[in-house]
FISE-731422 format. One record per residue (C-alpha): x, y, z; residue in three letters. Coordinates in steps of 0.02 Angstrom, whole numbers, plus 50000, padded with zeros to 5 digits. Each point is the difference from the previous one (the first is absolute). Layout:
XYZALA/...
This chain:
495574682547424UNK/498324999249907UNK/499744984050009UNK/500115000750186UNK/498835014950009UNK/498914991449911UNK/500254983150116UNK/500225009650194UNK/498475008050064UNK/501255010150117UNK/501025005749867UNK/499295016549885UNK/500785007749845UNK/498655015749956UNK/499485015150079UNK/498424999550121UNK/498725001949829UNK/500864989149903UNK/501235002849871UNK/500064993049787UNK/501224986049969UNK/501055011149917UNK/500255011250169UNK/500044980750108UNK/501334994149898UNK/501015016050015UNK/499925000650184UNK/500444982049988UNK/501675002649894UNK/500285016050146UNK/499934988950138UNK/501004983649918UNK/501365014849951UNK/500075006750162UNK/500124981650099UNK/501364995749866UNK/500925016250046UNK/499945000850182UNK/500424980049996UNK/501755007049907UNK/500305014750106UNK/499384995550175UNK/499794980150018UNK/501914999350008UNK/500315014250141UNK/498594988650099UNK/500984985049990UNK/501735009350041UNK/498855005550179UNK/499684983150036UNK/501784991749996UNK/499724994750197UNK/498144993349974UNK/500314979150011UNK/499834990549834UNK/498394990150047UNK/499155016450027UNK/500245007849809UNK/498774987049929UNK/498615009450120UNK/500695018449952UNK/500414998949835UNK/498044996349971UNK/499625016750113UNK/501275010549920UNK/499224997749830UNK/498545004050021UNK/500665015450095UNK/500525003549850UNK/498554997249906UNK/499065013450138UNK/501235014249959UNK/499774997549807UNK/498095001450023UNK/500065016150084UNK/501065005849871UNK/498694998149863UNK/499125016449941UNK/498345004450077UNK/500124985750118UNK/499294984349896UNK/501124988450065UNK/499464991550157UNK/500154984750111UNK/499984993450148UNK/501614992750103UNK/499634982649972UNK/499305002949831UNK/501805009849981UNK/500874984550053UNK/499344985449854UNK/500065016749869UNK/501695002450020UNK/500464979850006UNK/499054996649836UNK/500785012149899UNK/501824996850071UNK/499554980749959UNK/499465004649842UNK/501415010649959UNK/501304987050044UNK/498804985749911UNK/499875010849821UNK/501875003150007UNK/500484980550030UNK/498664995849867UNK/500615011649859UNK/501724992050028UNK/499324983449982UNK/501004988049914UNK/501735014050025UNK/500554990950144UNK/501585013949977UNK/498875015650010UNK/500145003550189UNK/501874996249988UNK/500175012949869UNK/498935010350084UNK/501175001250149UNK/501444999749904UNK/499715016049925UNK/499455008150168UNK/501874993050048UNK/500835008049860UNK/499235017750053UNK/500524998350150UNK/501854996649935UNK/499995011949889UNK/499455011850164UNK/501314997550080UNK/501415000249874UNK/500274979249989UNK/500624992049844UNK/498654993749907UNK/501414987349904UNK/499494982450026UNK/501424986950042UNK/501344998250109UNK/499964985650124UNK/498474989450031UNK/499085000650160UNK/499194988050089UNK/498054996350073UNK/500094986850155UNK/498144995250031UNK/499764992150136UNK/498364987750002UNK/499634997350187UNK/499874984050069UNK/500124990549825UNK/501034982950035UNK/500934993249860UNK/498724984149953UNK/498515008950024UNK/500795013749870UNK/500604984249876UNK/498094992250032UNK/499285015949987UNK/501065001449816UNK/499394983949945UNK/498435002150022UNK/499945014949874UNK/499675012950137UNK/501135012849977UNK/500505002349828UNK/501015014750014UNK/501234993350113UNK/499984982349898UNK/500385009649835UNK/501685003750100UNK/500374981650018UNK/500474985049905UNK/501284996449894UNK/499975013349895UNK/499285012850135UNK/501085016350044UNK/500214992750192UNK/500474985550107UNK/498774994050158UNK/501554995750142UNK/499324993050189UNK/500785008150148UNK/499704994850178UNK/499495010050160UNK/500945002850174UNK/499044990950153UNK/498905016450005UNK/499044997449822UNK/499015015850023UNK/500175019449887UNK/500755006850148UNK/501824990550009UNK/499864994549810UNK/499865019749936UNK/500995007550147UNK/501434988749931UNK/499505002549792UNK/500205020350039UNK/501085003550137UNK/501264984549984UNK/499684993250137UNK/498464992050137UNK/501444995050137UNK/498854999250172UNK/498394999749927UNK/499384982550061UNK/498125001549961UNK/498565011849932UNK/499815005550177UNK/500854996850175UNK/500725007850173UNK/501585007050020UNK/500165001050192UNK/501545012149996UNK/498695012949953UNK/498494993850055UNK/499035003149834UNK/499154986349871UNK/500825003849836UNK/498254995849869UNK/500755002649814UNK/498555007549927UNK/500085014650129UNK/500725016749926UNK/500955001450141UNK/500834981250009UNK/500165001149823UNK/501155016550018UNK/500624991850137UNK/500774984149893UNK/500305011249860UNK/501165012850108UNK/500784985250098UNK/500364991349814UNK/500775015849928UNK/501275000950156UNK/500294982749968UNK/500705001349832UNK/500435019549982UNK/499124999349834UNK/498115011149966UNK/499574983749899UNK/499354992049828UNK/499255015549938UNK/501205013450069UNK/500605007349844UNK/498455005849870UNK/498684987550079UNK/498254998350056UNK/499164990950115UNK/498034996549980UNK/499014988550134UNK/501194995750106UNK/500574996850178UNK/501655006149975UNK/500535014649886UNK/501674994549940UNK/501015013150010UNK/498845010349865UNK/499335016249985UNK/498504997649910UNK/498804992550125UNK/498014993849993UNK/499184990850126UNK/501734995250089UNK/499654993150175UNK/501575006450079UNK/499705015049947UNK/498135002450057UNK/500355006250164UNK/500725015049940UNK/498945016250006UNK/499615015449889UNK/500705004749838UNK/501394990249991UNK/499224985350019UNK/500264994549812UNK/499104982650022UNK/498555004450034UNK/500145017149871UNK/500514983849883UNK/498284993950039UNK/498885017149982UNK/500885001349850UNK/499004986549898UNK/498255008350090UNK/500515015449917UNK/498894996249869UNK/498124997950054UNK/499724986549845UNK/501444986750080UNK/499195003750172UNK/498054997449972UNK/500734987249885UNK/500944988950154UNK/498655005850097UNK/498714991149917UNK/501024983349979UNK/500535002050190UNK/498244999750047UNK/499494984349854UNK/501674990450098UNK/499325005550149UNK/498204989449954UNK/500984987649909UNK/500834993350160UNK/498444999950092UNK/499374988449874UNK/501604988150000UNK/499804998750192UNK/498054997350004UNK/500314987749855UNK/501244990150087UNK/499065001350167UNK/498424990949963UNK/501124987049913UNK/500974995650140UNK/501585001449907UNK/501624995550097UNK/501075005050059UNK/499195018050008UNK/500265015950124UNK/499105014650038UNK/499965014149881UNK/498875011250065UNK/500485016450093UNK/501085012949908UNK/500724987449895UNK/498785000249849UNK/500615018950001UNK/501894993950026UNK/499914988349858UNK/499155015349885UNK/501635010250046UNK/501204988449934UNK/499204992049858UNK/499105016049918UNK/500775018350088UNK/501854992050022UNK/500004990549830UNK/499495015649899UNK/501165012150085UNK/501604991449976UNK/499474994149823UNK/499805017949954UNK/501675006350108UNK/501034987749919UNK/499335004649823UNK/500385017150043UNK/501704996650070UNK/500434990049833UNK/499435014449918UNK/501115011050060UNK/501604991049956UNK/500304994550209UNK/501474984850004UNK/499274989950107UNK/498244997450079UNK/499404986450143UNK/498214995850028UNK/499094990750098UNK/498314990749974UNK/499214994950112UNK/498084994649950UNK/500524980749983UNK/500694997450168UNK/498785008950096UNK/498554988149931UNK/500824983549993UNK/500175004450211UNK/498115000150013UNK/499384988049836UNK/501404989849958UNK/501644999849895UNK/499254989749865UNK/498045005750017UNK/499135008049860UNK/499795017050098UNK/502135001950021UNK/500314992349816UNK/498745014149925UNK/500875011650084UNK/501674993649950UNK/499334998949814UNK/499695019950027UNK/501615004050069UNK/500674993049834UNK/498905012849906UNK/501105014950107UNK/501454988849928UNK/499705004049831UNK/499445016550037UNK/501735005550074UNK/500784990549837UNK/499045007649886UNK/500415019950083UNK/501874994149959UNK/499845000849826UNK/499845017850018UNK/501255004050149UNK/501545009049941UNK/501214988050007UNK/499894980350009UNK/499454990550140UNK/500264981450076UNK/498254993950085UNK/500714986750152UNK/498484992950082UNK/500304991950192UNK/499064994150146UNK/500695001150178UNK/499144984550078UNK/498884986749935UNK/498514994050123UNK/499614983050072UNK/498234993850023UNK/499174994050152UNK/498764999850153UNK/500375013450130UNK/500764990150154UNK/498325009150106UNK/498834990349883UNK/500984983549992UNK/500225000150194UNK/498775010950065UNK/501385013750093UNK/500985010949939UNK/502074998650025UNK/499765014050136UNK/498824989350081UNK/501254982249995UNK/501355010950079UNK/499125008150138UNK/499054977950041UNK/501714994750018UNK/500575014950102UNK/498694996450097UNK/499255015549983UNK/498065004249985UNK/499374997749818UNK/498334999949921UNK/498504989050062UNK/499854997549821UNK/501834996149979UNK/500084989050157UNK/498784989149927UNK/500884993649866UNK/501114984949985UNK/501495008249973UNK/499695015350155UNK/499804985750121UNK/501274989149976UNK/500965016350013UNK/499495004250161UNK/500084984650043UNK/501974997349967UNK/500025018350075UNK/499224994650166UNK/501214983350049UNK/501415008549912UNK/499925012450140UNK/499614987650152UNK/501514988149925UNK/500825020750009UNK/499505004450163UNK/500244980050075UNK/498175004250085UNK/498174995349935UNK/499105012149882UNK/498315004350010UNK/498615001649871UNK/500055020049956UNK/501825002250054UNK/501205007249891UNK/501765000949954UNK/500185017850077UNK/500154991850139UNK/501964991349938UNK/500515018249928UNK/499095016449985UNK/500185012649876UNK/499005010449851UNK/499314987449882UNK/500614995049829UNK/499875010249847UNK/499434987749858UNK/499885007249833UNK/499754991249818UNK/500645002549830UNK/499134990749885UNK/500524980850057UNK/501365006650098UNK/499655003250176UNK/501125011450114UNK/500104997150194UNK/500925013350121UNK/500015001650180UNK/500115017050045UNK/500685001850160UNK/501754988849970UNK/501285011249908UNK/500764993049826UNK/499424982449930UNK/499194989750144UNK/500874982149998UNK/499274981549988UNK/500534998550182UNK/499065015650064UNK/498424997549894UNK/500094981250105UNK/500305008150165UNK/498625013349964UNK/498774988749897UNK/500374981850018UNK/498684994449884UNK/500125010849845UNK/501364995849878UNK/499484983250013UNK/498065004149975UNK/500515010549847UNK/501264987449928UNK/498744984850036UNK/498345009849917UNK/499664992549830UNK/499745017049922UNK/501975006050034UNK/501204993949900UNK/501725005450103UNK/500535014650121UNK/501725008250006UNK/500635003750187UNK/501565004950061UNK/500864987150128UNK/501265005050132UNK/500984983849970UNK/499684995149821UNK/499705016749923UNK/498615002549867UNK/498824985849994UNK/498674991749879UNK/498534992050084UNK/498784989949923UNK/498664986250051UNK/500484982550083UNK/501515008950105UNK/501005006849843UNK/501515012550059UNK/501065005649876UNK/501415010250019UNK/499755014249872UNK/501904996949939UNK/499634981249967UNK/498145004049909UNK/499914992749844UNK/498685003949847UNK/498634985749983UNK/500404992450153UNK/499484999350195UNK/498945014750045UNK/500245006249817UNK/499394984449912UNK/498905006449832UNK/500375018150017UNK/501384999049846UNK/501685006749972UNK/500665014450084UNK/498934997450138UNK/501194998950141UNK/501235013849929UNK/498515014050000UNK/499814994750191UNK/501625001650054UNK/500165014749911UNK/498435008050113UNK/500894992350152UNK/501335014149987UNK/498895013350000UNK/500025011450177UNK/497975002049987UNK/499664981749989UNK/498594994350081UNK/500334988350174UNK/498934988149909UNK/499714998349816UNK/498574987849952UNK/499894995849804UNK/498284990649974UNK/499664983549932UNK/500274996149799UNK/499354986749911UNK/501004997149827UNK/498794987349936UNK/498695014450006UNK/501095015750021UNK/498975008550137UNK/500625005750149UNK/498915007650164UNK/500035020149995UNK/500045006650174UNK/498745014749954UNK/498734999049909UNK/500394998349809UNK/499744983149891UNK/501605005149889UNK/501475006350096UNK/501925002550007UNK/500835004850150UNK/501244984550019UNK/500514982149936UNK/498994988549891UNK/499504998649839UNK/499615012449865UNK/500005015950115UNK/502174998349989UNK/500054999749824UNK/499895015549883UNK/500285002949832UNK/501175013349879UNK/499545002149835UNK/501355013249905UNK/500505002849811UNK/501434988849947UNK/500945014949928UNK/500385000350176UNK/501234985950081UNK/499184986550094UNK/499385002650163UNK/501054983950073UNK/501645002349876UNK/501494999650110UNK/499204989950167UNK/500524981550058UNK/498464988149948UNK/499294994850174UNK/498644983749996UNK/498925008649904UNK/501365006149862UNK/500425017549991UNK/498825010350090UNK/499815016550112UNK/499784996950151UNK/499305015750109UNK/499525016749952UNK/501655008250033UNK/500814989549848UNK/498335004649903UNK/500705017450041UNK/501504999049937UNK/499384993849848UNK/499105014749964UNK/501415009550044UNK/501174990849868UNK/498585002049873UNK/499715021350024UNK/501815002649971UNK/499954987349826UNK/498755011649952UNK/501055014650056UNK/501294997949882UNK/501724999850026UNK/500755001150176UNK/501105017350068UNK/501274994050147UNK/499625008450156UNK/501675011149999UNK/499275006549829UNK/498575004550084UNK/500945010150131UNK/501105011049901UNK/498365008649924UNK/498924995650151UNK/498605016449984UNK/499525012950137UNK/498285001550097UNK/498454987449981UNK/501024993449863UNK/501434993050074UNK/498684994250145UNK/499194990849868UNK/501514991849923UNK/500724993650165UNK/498554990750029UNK/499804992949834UNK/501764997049962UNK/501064996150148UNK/499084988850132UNK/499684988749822UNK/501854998549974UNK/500314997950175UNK/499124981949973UNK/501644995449887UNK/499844984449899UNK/498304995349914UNK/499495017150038UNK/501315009649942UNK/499675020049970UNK/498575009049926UNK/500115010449845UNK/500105018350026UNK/
């Protein structure tokens, strides 16, 4: 505080004649006591009144609110010697939080355990509070990290080229865990692979985002309200809360799991007031002003940092590239600074206090491989840092009151590639509506691809209509009705027609729009389409004519030629969902290159077939059994193959650490009363329900 006084012409420490250094300094140590104090006391009842304020916002406030803070403390000095302005108020406050947070992390330099210890004590109060056994022991729990977005080779590269030494330290063959490969459903994006990981099951979820005409709504998976949508619709599925039902937490997810403890849980977000516990799982790490001035500032150094990545690969006309302007220099902040340090500290915390099982999410690595790349510098630093939070949460185990098992597991990989609007010039939306014959872009029009579109469109609707077709007509002329609804997950593209009810067929997509499967199947930037036939059923389409009956599809072959195993059992899985699209469109792949064409705009996406997006990795202790033990060896030898078996892997792997197993019928003769018994049913009986592998939970 002197220094500053010294330093800020708006900032005074003495009475209006002056005052000795002795009398300075003491109003100094008044003020710095009374900040410190009403930082204690009253920063946390600020942060509990601003539960509904929205996450980007607290970077702003929590800036504002400190030197609030700083304003009251100054009035509070004797004789009135303390005074600054508002702005002056502002950079007081910030220093001295900084400063505070920097001189603790500086005396426990080189006692990377001091923080850990730190919050392990505050745990053990809080224990002791409430009457817990302070014993240590009993069975292990478990820590399921989930790094976003991280595809198996990039991972093993990442490993061998001595970039993240706390998760190599794991590995090897003396390491305390095995690396296993599993492999995604058709829709390789967080929202089917972690519906299915928590809640059992992603049944009818055939892309990040589509239409469901029964309802007339677009389901988006990173909206609070799809996401407790698909969460509700996945808990009536299987009658079971979830992974994380009995003693869990969730922390950065979409989906909550089934647990309790909640932080900066999507499907939870939309809930209001105090008993929203995400976001009070959020405020909760703000609660101290040092940890928010302290993500603050680094929010605001990503913030600069991105604008320098762009600008730097701008003006060298790196490609591929995208725009990454607009809000998402402030988006990319969020995840890799304000989302990283929250769950880092709520899963330390939840370690801490002895919880069985804990699932976070990550998600700073896949957010910038979308925009820079999956194997650019930018993504790899930030992977590099994600490993740091690894070794964090290991370290905080040490000190948890019981053992723990660290798994580490991605949901997706991504592939590389060109967007399909800067390979072609159009976007998907716009190759649909040239060979519906519908209006498009001037731009769009201009390009190769748009008028050889329109072109098909044009005598496919004379050769239609048995009558000429002028330049400017359109197919709304053959059949009218409200135009298509074209939407894009990653390299997966989605195309519903509205007005028909259920799945449209090949037959009355012809009589509608005579020119657009076969504009879509012939484009160079599609690899296949899946359509439903009135006479054949499902079909395959690909380029030079290809049909292929989905029942007689075949891995590496036809349509699916370089897309790899498993290929053609993921689509016919889809097929069989109620909400799939009339048309689904799975872009172009190139296995001699591994990119594929996004149909929005990111250079490393995941979304559908081809290449490194559909294969993710699961890295576990091998105290526990192997993730594969017990399933047939496919091409590839024993594998998993979607995220429901992934599921059921961690399943079998929370009860080994669970000890032994109590029959259901034990359960039952001393089932409790109340919350209890609520509790126990859904822990306990929907997992014996599953028979077999799954077997029943201990009590």
């Amino acid at each position: 505080m002197l220094v500053l006084a010294a330093l800020l012409p708006g900032f005074h420490l003495q009475a209006a004649g002056g005052d000795s250094a002795t009398d300075t300094a003491l109003t100094a140590a008044w003020g710095a006591g009374a900040f410190g104090l009403l930082s204690a006391l009253v920063w946390p009842l600020l942060v509990r009144a601003l539960l509904l304020v929205p996450a980007l916002l607290l970077g702003l406030l929590v800036f504002f609110l400190n030197g609030s803070l700083l304003l009251v403390a100054l009035r509070l000095i004797p004789d009135g010697r303390g005074d600054a302005g508002p702005e002056t108020a502002v950079v007081v406050a910030a220093v001295m939080s900084a400063v505070a947070s920097a001189t603790s992390t500086a005396l426990a330099a080189g006692d990377e355990g001091a923080y850990p210890r730190r919050l392990s004590r505050a745990a053990g109060r809080r224990r002791r509070r409430n009457g817990e056994d302070e014993a240590a022991g009993g069975p292990p729990g478990t820590v399921f990290v989930q790094l976003d977005g991280v595809g198996h080779r990039v991972l093993t590269e990442a490993l061998d080229a001595g970039l993240l030494p706390h998760i190599a330290q794991r590995l090897g063959p003396d390491g305390t865990h095995r690396l296993t490969h599993w492999r995604t459903d058709w829709s390789s994006q967080t929202g089917a692979s972690q519906l299915a990981i928590l809640h059992g099951t992603n049944e009818d979820v055939p892309a990040f985002r589509w239409y469901e005409k029964d309802t007339g709504r677009t389901i988006v998976s990173n909206r609070p309200a799809s996401a407790a949508e698909l969460q509700r619709r996945a808990v009536e599925r299987t009658g079971d809360g979830g992974l994380l039902t009995f003693d869990g937490a969730s922390r950065g997810n979409l989906f909550s799991g089934g647990a309790e403890q909640l932080a900066l849980v999507l499907s939870m977000a939309a809930r209001r007031g105090r008993s929203n516990r995400s976001r009070a799982g959020y405020f909760a790490y703000f609660r101290d002003p040092a940890n928010a001035v302290r993500t603050a500032v680094s929010f605001a150094f990503e913030v600069v940092r991105e604008v320098g990545e762009s600008t730097r690969a701008r003006l060298r006309h790196e490609r591929p590239r995208v725009g990454r302007g607009g809000l998402y220099p402030l988006i990319r902040a969020f995840a890799t600074v304000v989302e990283r340090d929250v769950v880092v500290a709520a899963v330390m915390a939840d370690v801490l206090a002895g919880r069985s099982a804990v699932y976070a999410d990550f998600v700073a690595y896949d957010e910038v491989a979308h925009h820079s790349g999956p194997r650019s510098g930018d993504a790899l630093r930030v992977l590099a840092r994600l490993d740091r939070c690894v070794g964090a949460i290991a370290r905080a185990t040490a000190y948890a009151p019981r053992a723990y098992h660290l798994v580490l597991l991605s949901d997706h990989g991504q592939s590389p590639g060109e967007t399909f609007e800067a390979a072609y010039g159009l976007t998907l939306r716009d190759l649909v509506r040239a060979g519906c014959g519908l209006p498009v872009s001037r731009r769009a029009e201009r390009t190769r691809s748009g008028a050889e579109a329109r072109y098909a469109a044009r005598h496919a609707v004379r050769a239609a209509l048995h009558r000429p077709v002028h330049e400017g007509t359109t197919e709304e002329g053959a059949a009218s009705g409200p135009q298509p609804v074209v939407l894009a997950s990653g390299n997966l593209g989605l195309v519903s027609f509205p007005d028909v009810p259920g799945r449209m067929s090949r037959e009355q997509i012809d009589a509608r729009h005579p020119a657009l499967l076969r504009t879509l199947a012939h484009h160079p930037g599609i690899g296949f389409l899946l359509v439903r036939s009135e006479r054949h059923g499902s079909l395959v389409l690909g380029r030079a004519g290809a049909e292929v009956p989905l029942a007689e599809l075949t891995d590496g072959e036809g349509p699916l030629a370089g897309f790899g195993p498993g290929a053609a059992a993921a689509i016919r899985r889809t097929d069989a969902f109620p909400h799939v699209a009339d048309i689904m469109v799975n872009s172009m792949y190139d296995p001699g290159t591994g990119r594929v064409h996004a149909f929005e705009e990111q250079i490393g996406s995941h979304g559908g077939l081809g290449g490194e997006q559909s294969h993710a990795f699961l890295m576990a202790p091998r105290a526990l059994s192997e993730a594969a033990a017990g399933r047939p060896a496919d091409e590839d030898g024993a594998e998993l193959a979607g995220a429901e078996q992934v599921h059921r892997v961690l399943r079998r792997w929370l009860r080994e650490c669970a000890g032994p197993q109590v029959p259901l019928s034990v359960v039952g003769a001393r089932r409790p009363s109340g919350a209890a018994a609520a509790a126990e049913s859904a822990a306990v009986a929907p997992v014996a329900a599953d028979g077999g592998e799954d077997g029943a939970r201990t009590a």
